[in-house]
C-alpha positions in Angstrom: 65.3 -1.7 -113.9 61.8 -1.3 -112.7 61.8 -3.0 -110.4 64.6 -1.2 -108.9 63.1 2.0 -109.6 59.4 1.9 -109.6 58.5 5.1 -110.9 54.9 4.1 -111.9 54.2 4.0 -107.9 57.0 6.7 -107.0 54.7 8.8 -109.0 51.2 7.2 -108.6 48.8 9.9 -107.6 51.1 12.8 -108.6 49.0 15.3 -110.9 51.4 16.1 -114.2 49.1 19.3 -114.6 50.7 20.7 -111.4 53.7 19.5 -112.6 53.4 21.4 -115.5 53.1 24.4 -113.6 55.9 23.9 -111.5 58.2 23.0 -114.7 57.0 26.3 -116.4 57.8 28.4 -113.5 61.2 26.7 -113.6 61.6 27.6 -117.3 60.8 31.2 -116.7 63.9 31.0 -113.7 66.2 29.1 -116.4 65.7 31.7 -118.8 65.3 35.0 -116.9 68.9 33.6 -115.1 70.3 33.4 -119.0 69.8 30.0 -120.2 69.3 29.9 -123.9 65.6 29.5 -124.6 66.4 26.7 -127.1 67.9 24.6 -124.6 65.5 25.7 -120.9 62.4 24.7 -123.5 64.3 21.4 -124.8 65.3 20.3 -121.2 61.8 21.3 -119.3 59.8 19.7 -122.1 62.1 16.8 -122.0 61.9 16.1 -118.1 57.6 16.7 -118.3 57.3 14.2 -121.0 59.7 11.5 -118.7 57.5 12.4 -116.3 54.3 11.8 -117.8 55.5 8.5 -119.5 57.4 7.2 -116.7 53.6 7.6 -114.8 51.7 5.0 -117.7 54.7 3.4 -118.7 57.1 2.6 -115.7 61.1 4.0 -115.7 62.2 1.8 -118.7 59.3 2.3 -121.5 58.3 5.8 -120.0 62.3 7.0 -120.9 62.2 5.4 -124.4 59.1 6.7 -125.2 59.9 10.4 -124.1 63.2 9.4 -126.0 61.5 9.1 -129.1 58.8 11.3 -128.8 61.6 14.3 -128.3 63.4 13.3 -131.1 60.2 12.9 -134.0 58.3 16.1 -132.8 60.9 18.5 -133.8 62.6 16.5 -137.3 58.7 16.0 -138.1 57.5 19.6 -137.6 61.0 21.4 -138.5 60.2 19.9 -142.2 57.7 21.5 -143.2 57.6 23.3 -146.1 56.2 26.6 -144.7 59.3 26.9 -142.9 61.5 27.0 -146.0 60.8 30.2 -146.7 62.6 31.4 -143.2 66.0 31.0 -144.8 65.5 32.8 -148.3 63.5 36.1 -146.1 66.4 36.4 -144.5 69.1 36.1 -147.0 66.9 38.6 -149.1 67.9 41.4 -146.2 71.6 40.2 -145.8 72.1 40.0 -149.6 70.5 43.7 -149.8 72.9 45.2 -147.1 76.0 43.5 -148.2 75.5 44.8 -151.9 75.0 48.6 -150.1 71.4 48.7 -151.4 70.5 50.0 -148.1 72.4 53.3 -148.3 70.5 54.4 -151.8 67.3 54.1 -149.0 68.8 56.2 -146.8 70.0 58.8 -149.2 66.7 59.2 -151.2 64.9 59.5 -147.7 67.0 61.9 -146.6 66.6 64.1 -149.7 63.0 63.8 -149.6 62.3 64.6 -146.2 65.4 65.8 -144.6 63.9 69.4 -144.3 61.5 68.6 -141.4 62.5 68.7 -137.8 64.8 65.8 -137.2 64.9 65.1 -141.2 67.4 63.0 -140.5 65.8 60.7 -138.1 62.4 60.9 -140.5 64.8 59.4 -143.4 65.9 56.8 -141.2 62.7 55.6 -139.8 61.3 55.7 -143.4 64.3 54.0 -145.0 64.6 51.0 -142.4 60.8 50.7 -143.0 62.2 50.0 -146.7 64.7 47.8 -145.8 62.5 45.6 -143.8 60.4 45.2 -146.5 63.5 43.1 -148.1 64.4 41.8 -144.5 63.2 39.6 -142.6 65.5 40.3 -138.9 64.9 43.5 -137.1 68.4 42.8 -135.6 70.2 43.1 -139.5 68.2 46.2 -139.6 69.5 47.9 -136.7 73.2 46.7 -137.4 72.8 48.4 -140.5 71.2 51.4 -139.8 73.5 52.1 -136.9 76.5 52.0 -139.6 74.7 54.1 -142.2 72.5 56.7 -140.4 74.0 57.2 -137.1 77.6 59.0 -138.4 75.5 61.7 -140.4 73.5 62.7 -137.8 76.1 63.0 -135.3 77.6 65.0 -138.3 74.8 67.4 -138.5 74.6 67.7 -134.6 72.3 65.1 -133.7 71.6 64.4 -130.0 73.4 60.5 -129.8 70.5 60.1 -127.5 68.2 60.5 -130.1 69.7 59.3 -132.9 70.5 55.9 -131.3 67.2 55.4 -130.1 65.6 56.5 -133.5 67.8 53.3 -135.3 66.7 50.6 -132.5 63.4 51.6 -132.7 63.0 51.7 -136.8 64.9 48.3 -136.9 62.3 46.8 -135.1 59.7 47.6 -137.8 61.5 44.5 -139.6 59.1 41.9 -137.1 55.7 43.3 -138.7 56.2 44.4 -142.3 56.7 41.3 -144.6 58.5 39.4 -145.4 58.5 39.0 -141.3 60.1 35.7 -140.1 58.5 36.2 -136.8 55.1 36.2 -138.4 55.9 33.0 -140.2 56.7 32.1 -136.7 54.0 32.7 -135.4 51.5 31.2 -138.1 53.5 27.7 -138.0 52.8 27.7 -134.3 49.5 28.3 -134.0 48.9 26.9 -137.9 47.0 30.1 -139.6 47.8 30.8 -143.1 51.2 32.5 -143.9 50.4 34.5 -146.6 47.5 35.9 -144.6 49.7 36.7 -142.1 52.1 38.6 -144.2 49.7 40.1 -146.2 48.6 41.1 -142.7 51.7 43.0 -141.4 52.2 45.4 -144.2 49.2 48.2 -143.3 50.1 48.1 -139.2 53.9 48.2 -140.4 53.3 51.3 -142.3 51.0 53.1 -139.6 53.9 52.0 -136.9 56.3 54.2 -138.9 54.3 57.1 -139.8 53.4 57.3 -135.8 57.1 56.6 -135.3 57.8 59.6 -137.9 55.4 61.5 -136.7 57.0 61.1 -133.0 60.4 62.3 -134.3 59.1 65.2 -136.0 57.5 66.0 -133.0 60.1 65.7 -130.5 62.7 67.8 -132.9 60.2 70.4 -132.9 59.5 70.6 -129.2 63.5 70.4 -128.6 65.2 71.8 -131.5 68.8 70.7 -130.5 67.4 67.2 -130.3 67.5 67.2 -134.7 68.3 70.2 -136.9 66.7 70.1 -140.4 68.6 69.0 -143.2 68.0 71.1 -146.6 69.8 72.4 -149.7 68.8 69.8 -152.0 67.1 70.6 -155.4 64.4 68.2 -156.8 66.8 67.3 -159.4 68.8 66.0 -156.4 66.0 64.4 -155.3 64.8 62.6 -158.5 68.0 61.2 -158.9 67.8 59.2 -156.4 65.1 57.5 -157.2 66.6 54.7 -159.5 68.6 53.9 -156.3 65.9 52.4 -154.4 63.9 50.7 -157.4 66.0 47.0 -156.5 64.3 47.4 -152.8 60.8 48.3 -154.9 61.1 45.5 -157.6 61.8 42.7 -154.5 58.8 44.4 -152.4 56.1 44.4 -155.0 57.3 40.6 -156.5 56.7 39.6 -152.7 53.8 40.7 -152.2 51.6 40.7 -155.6 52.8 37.3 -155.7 51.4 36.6 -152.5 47.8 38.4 -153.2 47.4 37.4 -156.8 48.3 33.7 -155.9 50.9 33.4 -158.4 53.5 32.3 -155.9 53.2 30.5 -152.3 55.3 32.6 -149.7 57.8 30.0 -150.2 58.5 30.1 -153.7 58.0 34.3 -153.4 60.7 34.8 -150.7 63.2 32.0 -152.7 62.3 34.5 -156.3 63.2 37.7 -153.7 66.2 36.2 -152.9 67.4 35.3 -156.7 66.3 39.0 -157.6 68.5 40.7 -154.9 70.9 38.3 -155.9 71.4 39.5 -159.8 71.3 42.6 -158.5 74.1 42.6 -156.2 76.3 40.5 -158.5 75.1 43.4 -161.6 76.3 45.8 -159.4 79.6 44.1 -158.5 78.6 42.0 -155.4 82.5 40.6 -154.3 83.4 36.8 -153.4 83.8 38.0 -149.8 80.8 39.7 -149.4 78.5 37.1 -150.6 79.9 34.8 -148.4 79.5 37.2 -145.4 75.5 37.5 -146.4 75.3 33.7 -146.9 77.2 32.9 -143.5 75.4 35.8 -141.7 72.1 34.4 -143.1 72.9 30.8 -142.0 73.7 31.7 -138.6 70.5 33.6 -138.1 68.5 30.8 -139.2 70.3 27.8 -137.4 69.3 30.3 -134.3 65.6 30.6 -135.1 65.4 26.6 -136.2 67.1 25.5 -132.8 64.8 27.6 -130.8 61.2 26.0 -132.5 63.2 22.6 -131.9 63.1 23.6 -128.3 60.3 25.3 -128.3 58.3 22.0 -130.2 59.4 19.9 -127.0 58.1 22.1 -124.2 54.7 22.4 -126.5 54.3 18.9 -126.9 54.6 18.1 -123.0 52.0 21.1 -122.2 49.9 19.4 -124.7 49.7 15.8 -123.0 49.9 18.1 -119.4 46.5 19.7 -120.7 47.6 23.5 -119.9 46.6 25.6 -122.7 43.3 23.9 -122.7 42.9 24.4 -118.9 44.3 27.9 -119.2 41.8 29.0 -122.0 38.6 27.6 -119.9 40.1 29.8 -117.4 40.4 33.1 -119.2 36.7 32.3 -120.9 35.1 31.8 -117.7 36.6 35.1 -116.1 33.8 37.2 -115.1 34.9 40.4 -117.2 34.7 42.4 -120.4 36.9 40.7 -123.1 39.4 43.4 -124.0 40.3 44.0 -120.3 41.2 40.1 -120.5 43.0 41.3 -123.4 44.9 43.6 -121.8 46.0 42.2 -119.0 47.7 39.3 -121.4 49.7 42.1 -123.5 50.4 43.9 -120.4 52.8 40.3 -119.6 53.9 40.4 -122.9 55.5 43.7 -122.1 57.0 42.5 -118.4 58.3 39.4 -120.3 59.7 41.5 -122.8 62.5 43.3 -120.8 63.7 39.9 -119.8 63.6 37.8 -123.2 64.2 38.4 -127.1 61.1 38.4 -129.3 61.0 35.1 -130.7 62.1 33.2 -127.6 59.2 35.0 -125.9 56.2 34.7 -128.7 57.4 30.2 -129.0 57.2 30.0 -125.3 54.4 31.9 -124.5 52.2 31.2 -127.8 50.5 27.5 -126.7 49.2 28.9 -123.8 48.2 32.8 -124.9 46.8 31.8 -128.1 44.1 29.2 -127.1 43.6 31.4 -124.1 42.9 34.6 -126.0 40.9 31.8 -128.9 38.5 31.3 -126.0 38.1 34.8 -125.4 36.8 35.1 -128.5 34.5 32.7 -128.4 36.2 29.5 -129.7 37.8 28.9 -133.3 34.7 28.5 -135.4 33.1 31.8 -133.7 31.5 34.2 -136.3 31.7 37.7 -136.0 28.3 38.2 -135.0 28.6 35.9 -131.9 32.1 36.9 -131.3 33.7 38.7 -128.1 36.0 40.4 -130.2 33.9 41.2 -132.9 35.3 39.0 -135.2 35.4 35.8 -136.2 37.7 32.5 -135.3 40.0 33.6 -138.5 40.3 37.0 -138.3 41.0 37.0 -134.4 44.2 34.4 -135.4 45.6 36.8 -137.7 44.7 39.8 -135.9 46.3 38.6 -132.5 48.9 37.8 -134.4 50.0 41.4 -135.2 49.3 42.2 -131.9 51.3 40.0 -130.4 54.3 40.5 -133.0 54.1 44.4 -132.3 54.1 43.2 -128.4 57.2 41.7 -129.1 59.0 44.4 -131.0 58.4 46.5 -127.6 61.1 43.3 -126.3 64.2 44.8 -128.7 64.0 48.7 -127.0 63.5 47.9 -123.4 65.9 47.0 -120.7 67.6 45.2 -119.9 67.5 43.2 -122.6 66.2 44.8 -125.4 68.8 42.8 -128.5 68.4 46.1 -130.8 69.9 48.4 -128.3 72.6 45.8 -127.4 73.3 45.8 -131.3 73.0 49.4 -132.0 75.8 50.4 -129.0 78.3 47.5 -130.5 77.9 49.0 -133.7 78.4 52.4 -132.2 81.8 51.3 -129.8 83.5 49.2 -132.9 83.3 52.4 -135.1 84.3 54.4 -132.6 81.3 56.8 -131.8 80.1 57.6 -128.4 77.5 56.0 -127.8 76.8 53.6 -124.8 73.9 51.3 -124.4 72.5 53.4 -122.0 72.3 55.8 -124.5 70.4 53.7 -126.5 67.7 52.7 -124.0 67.2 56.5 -123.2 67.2 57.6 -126.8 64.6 54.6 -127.6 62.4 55.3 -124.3 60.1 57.6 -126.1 59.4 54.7 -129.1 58.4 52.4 -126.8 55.0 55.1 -126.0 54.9 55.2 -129.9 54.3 51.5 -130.0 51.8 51.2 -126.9 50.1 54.2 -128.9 50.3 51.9 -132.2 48.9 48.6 -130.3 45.9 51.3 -129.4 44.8 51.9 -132.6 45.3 48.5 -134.2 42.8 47.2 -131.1 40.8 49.7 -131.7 40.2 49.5 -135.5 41.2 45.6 -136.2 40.0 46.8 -140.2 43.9 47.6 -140.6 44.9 44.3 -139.9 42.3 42.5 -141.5 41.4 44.5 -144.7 44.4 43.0 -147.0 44.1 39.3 -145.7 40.0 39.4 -146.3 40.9 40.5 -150.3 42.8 37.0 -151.1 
């Protein structure tokens, strides 16, 4: 065969860097036209490693090799046991909606603080907040949400601009406070510590939603048919509905103390959520049905997130032999500017990127090329603080980039045109019948996304919120 195709000298002198630029600009085409990022990443990474082998090797080894090379890289890496825990994060949210623990949030929030302006859209930001500290999808949350909390503000005479919005933009609290699956994501990527990570999300989650709270509040004050107040309820009332929410508690805190006291590896704390929220749905009469629909919803989510790091693992492992991210992180280091405007410009493609990809797809394509860049920036992996860009060291820039770049992708599920949580929230809206288009959504979720540039602010500017849990393990 070689000697019929002699692709050593049909490519002699062709430079696979370029190449890899070329084939990355194609993969931005492919999946900006609507190729699933799974399969552009697979394809792309497949063709650069032929390309590269076929160069050494000649048409006959070069194809076997890239044969076997696509094949072991994602078996190999999708084994790990980090990743495990992907699965059990995300059954702990399905299992928690399908048992209707996720109303009891609702309905203590709503008793609690329902008597501000746009009570109703506090309640919900504060009780998906809740839920995604037992879920692990920011999609689930939204689906839910839109079922629960968008009919009783309509009710009370809600804008549907507003309340729409307000659900896609809380569901996307789910990517930051743990358990996150697109932090565990991210840290089997770039290979930081998990539990670090998670630890990680839960102060910025908790600041996003007060800002996010603090945004509705606002806005139903300035336009006070945008959310009438909802009162009339005694603190009796509110008391009792307390024991409601106490499954959501119990799952949080064995999550999480298990995590900091080093009891339980993330793995082992997210598979002891899941059996928790499990005896608690059957206790409260979970049906046959409705476990199945958590377990098949669950499945399908994960099957979605594997195929895309199968993809992704390809695409990574051609860059790597192509010598980008290297190449690209000398580059940013030896730019002739102050760090954080480097910085910026990075998260300002995050956001450009975002209205034409869904979060994860964007953080595993983009993620071996940003992260060693923004690395370098710092100074380089084993930087200390002292000698740091930043201002911190190799560590604490990994984690804290981290929730940077996870909150850059949350901006991804509210903007157009293809922002998945508005997508979701106006399908839940048509199939029950409320109207509500997606336009609707976008409009309503417009303001959210200056909540979350406004978030992204503070969390550059004082990395301490990031950082302070993970430095206590």
């Amino acid at each position: 065969m070689d000697s019929l195709i002699d692709m050593k000298a049909l490519l002699d002198g062709v430079d696979i860097f370029n190449v890899s630029l070329w084939l990355s600009g194609l993969l931005l085409v492919l999946v900006i036209i609507g190729v699933r990022v799974a399969f552009a990443t697979a394809f792309i990474g497949f063709v650069g490693l032929c390309l590269f082998f076929m160069q050494k090797q000649g048409f006959d080894k070069g194809l076997v090799t890239a044969m076997k090379l696509a094949g072991q890289v994602p078996h190999s890496k999708s084994t790990q046991y980090s990743l495990s825990l992907i699965p059990t994060f995300i059954l702990i949210g399905y299992l928690a909606y399908y048992a209707g623990l996720t109303r009891y949030l609702f309905e203590a929030a709503k008793r609690w603080v329902g008597w501000v302006p746009g009570g109703l859209g506090v309640a919900t930001v504060f009780s998906t907040a809740g839920f995604a500290a037992v879920s692990g999808a920011s999609v689930a949350t939204s689906a839910v949400f839109a079922r629960i909390a968008i009919p009783e503000m309509l009710k009370e005479g809600y804008d549907k601009r507003f309340a729409a919005g307000v659900v896609a933009a809380g569901g996307t609290l789910a990517s930051l406070i743990p358990p996150s699956a697109i932090l565990v994501i991210y840290a089997i990527i770039v290979e930081q510590s998990v539990g670090k990570l998670l630890l990680a999300g839960f102060l910025p989650g908790a600041v996003s939603a007060v800002i996010y709270a603090a945004l509705v509040i606002g806005l139903a004050t300035w336009r006070k048919d945008l959310g009438p107040p909802v009162g009339g309820f005694t603190w009796a009332e509110r008391f009792q509905s307390l024991p409601g929410t106490l499954p959501i508690i119990l799952v949080v805190a064995i999550i999480v103390y298990s995590i900091y006291f080093g009891w339980a590896t993330p793995t082992e704390a997210g598979a002891l959520g899941a059996f928790v929220v499990l005896v608690m749905a059957l206790w409260q009469g979970m049906k046959w049905g409705q476990m199945r629909g958590a377990l098949m919803e669950a499945a399908k989510l994960t099957v979605m997130i594997f195929t895309m790091i199968w993809g992704v693992l390809i695409y990574v492992r051609f860059l790597g032999f192509a010598q980008l991210p290297s190449a690209f992180a000398d580059w940013i280091g030896g730019l002739d500017q102050p760090a954080y405007v480097t910085l910026l410009i990075i998260l300002g493609a995050y956001v450009v990127l975002g209205m034409f990809m869904d979060a994860i797809g964007m953080l595993i394509l983009t993620l071996p090329i940003t992260f060693p860049a923004v690395m370098a920036l710092n100074g380089g992996a084993n930087v200390t603080a002292d000698a740091s860009a930043l201002g911190m060291s190799g560590d604490q820039c990994a984690i804290w980039f981290g929730i940077i770049v996870v909150k850059m992708a949350e901006l991804c599920l509210i903007t157009p045109p293809i922002g998945l949580n508005c997508f979701v929230v106006a399908g839940v809206a048509q199939d029950a019948r409320m109207p509500i288009s997606v336009q609707d959504v976008f409009r309503g979720a417009t303001p959210f996304f200056i909540a979350d540039v406004v978030t992204v602010a503070v969390l550059i500017a004082f990395p301490g919120i990031v950082l302070w849990l993970p430095s206590l393990l």
